[in-house]
C-alpha positions as a printed NumPy array, in Angstrom:
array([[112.449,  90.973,  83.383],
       [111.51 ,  95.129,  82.339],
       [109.498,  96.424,  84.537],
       [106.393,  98.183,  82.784],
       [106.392, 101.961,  83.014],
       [102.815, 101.975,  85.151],
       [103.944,  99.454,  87.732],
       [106.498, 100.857,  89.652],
       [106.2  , 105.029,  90.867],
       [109.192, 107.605,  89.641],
       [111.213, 109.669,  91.522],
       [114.607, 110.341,  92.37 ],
       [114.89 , 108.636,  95.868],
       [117.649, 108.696,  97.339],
       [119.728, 105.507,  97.925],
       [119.892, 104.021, 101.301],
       [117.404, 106.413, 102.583],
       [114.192, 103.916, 101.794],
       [111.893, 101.916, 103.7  ],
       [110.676,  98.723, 102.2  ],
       [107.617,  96.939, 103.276],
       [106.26 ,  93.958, 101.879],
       [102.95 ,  93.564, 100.83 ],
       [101.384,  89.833, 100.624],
       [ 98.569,  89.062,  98.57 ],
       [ 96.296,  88.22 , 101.735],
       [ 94.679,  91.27 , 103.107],
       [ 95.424,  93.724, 105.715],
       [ 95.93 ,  90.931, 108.36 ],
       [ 99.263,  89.857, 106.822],
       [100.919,  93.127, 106.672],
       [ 99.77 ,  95.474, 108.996],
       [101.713,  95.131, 111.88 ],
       [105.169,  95.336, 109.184],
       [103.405,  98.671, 107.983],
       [103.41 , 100.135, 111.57 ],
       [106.655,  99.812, 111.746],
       [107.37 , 100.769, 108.658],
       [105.876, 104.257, 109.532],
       [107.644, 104.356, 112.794],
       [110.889, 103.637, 110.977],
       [109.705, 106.606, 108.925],
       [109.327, 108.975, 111.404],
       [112.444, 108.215, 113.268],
       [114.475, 108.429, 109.937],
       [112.68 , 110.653, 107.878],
       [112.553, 108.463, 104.683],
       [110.301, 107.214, 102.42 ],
       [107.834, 104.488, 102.655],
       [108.216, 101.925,  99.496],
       [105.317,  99.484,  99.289],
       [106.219,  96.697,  97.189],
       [104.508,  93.706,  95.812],
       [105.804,  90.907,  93.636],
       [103.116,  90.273,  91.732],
       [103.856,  86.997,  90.118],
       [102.93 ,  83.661,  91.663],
       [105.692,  81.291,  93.353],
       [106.394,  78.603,  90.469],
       [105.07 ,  80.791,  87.419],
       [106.461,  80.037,  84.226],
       [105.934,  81.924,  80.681],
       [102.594,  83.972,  81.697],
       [101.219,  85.375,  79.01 ],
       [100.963,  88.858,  78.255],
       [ 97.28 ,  89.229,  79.409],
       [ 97.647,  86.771,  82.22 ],
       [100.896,  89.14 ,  83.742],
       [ 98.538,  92.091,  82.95 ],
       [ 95.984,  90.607,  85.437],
       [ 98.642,  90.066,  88.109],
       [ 99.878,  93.746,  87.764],
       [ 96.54 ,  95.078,  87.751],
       [ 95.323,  92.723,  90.942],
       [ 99.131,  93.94 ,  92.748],
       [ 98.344,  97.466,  91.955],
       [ 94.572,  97.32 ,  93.632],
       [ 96.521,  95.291,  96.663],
       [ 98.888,  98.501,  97.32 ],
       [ 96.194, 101.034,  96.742],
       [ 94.469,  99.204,  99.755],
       [ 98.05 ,  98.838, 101.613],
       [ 98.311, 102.653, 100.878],
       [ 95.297, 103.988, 102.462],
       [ 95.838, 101.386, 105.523],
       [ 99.459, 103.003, 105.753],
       [ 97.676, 106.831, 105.62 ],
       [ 96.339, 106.23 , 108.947],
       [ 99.428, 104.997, 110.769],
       [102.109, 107.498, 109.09 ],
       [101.718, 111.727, 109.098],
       [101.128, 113.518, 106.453],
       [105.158, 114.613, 105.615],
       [105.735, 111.462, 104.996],
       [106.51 , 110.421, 101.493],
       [105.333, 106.913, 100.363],
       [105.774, 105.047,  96.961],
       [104.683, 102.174,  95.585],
       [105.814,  99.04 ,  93.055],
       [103.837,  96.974,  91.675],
       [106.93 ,  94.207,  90.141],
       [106.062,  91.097,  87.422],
       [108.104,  89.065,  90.09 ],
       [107.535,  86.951,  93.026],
       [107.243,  88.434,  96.015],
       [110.711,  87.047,  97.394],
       [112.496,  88.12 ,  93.918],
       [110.819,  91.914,  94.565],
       [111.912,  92.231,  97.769],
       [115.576,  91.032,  97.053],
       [115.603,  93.605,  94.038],
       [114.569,  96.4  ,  96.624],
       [116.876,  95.659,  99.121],
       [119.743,  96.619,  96.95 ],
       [118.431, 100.049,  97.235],
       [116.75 , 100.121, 100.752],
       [117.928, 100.823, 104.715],
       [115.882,  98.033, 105.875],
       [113.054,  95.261, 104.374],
       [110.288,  95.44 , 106.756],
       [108.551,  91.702, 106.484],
       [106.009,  90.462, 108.655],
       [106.298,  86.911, 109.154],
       [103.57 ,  83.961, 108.523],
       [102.11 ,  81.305, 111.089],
       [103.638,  78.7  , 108.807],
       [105.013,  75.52 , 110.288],
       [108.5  ,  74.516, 109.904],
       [106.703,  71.735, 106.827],
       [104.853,  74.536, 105.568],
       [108.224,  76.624, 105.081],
       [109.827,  73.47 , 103.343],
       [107.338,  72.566, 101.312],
       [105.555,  76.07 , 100.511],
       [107.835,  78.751, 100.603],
       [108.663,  81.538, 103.157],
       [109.324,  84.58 , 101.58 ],
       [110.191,  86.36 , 105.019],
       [112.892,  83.643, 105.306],
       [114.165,  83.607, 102.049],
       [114.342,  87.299, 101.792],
       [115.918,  87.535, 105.546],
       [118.655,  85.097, 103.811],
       [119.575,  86.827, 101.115],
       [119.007,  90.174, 101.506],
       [121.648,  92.987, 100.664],
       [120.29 ,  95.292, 102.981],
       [118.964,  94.516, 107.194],
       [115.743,  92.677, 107.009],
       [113.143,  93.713, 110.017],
       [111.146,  90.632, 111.008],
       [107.944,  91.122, 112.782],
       [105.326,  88.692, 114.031],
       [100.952,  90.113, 114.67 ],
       [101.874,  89.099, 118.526],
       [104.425,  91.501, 118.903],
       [102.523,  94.633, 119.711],
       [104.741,  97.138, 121.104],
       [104.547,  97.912, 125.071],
       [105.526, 100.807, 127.34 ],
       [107.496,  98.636, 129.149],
       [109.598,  98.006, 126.085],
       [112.608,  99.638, 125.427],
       [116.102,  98.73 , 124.388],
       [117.906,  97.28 , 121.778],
       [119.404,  94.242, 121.894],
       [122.546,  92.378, 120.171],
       [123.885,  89.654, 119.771],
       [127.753,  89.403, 119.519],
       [129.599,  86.048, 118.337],
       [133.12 ,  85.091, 118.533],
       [133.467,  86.016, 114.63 ],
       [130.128,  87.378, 113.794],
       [127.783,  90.022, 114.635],
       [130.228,  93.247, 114.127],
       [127.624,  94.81 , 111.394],
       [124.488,  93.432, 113.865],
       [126.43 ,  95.743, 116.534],
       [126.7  ,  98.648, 113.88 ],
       [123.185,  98.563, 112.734],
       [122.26 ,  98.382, 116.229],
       [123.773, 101.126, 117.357],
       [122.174, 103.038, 114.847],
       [118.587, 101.858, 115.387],
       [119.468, 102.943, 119.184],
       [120.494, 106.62 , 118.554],
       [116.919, 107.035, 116.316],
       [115.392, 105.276, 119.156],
       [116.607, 107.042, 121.671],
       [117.116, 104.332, 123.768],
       [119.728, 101.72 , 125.701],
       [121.859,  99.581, 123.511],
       [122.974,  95.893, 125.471],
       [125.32 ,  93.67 , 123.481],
       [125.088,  89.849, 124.38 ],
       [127.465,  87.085, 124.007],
       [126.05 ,  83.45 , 124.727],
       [128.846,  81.024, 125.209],
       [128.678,  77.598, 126.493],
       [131.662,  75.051, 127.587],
       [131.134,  71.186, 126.521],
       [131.798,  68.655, 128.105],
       [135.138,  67.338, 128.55 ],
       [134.392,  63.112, 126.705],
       [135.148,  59.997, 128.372],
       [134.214,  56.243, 127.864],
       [131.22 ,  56.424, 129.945],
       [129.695,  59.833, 129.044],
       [131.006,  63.4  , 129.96 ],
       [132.649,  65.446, 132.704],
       [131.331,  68.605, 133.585],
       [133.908,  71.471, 133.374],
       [135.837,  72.4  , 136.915],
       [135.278,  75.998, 138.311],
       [138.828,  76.369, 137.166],
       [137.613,  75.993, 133.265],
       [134.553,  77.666, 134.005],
       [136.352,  80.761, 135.021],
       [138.82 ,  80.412, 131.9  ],
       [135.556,  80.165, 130.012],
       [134.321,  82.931, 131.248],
       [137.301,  85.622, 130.969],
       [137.37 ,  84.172, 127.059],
       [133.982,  85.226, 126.352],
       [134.068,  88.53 , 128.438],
       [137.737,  89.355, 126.284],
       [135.787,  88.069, 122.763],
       [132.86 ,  90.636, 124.176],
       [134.75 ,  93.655, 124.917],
       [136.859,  93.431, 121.762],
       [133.713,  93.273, 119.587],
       [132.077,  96.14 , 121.093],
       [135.161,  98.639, 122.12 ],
       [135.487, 100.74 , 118.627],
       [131.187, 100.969, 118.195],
       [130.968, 101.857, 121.876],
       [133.245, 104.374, 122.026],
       [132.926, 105.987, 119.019],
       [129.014, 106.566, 120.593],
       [129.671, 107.812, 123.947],
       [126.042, 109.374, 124.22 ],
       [124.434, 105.953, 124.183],
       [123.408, 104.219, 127.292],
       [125.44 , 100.848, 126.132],
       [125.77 ,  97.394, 127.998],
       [127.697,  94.742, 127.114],
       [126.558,  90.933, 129.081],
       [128.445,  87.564, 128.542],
       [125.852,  85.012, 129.15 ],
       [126.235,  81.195, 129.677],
       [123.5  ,  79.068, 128.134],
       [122.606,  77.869, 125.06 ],
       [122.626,  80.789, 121.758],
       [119.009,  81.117, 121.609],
       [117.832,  80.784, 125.396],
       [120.381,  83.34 , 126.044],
       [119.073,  85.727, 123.323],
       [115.676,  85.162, 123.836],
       [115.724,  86.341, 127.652],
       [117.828,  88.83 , 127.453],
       [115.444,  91.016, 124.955],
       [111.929,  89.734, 127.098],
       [111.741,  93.842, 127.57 ],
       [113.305,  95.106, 124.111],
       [112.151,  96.638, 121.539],
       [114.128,  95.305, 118.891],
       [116.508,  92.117, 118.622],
       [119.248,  92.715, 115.795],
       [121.13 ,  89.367, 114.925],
       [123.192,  88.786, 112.283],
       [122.706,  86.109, 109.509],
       [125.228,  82.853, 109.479],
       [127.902,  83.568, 106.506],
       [126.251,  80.857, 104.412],
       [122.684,  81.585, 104.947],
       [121.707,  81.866, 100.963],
       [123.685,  78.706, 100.659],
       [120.318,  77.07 , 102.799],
       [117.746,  75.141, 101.324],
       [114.945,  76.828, 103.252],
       [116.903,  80.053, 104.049],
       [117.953,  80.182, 107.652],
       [119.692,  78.661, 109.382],
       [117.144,  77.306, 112.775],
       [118.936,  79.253, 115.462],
       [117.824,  82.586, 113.543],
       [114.374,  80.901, 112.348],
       [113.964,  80.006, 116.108],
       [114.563,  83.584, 117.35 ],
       [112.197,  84.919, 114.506],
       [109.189,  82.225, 115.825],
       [109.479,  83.046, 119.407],
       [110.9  ,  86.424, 120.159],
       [109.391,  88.618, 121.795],
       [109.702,  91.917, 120.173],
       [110.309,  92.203, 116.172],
       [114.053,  90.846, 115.099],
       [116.442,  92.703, 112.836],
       [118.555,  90.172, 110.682],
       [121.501,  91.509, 108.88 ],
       [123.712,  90.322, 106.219],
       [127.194,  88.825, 107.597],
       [130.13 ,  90.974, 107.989],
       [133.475,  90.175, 106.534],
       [135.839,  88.604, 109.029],
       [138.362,  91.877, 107.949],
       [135.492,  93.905, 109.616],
       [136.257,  92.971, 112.871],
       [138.47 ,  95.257, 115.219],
       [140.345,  92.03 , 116.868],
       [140.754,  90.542, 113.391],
       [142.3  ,  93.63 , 111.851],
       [144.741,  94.838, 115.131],
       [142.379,  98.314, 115.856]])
């Protein structure tokens, strides 16, 4: 659908270079913690600040032209407010813009993100019914997304203690997590730690399982320490200025993940290959990490397999 001329701001911004933050129809309360660190991002990256608001409501079919007026006019008032909220968090270099789109608020934010560095969302108290059954635009937009999507939850206020980035590293996944985390590191100015949870089952019998022999355990282990240090070889050393770590963990995915970033700043993960395939979005290892991190989690769309330093022989 055209885009009226008065809904979304001009300018020549530059590709790649924007900050999108997503602004709900539910007050301050619902976005301000994704516009703090949307003016953080800012200020570490010196780029713009895009407010944008779909302004059409989930399930709306053939509005009429004074009825879409109404919802432009209502999302235009909504970012004037998000505006002024943002002028106190963000300095006065830097340069924000706003858009105002007759779309829903998950169909806006996938638009943007084909423009954007990063979707700032800040993710709703809804339960896992709620998300089925109402809609999750964080999730849906963390799904499908071209471009990273930061997740952040109103609990995860940012501590002194804080600091790191943390990511996590799959046998065949996670090479563009590892990328984009190394770049939120060096504008952080902070440690980078790359994780690998692995796990050996159970060898099957009649009556139930064996547990694995120190033997396999050790053969376990050297796999997922070789998978490790392939993934992160080419990022690390092409970075030799960032304080980088690189842990194999056994434990279940999530467990591992979530106590390895207990003092981060940021969790970067990236999204199964067939995430948009989902019928609520993501998959529940990522939606679990998104619920009960905590510090704000980075999800970012899968790499190719061909991206992969052990997969291509570099």
């Amino acid at each position: 659908m055209p885009e009226p001329a008065a809904s979304r701001s001009s300018g020549g911004e530059e590709a790649g270079r924007r900050i999108v933050v997503g602004i709900g129809d539910s007050g301050p309360d619902q976005y301000s913690s994704a516009l703090a660190l949307g003016a953080q991002l800012s200020r570490q990256c010196q780029a713009e600040v895009r407010l944008v608001h779909g302004c059409l409501p989930r399930l709306s079919i053939g509005l009429r032209d004074e009825a879409l007026e109404r919802c432009l006019a209502r999302g235009r008032n909504l970012l004037a407010e998000a505006t002024r909220v943002l002028s106190s968090m963000a300095g006065q270099e830097t340069s924000v813009s706003v858009a105002a789109l007759p779309e829903t608020g998950a169909d806006a934010l996938l638009q943007e993100s084909r423009t954007a560095a990063v979707v700032v969302v800040q993710r709703r108290g809804l339960s896992t019914v709620g998300r089925v059954f109402g809609g999750a635009t964080s999730d849906t937009v963390a799904a499908q997304a071209t471009c990273p999507v930061l997740s952040v939850r109103p609990d995860q206020a940012k501590s002194n203690e804080q600091r790191g980035v943390v990511v996590g590293i799959g046998a065949h996944s996670g090479f563009l997590a590892l990328q984009v985390g190394m770049a939120e590191a060096i504008v952080r100015r902070c440690p980078l730690t790359a994780v690998h949870v692995w796990d050996l089952q159970f060898s099957p019998t009649f009556g139930g399982g064996i547990d694995p022999d120190g033997e396999e355990l050790a053969e376990a282990s050297r796999w997922a320490d070789s998978v490790l240090a392939d993934a992160v070889s080419g990022v690390a050393n092409s970075h030799p200025d960032v304080e980088f770590h690189a842990r194999s963990v056994k434990g279940v995915i999530e467990d591992g993940l979530l106590a390895q970033c207990e003092q981060a700043e940021l969790l970067v993960v990236e999204r199964h290959r067939d995430a948009h395939l989902a019928s609520i979005g993501l998959g529940t290892l990522t939606r679990n990490l998104l619920d009960h991190a905590p510090c704000p989690v980075m999800v970012t769309p899968h790499s190719d397999l061909g991206d992969h330093p052990a997969s291509t022989g570099r």
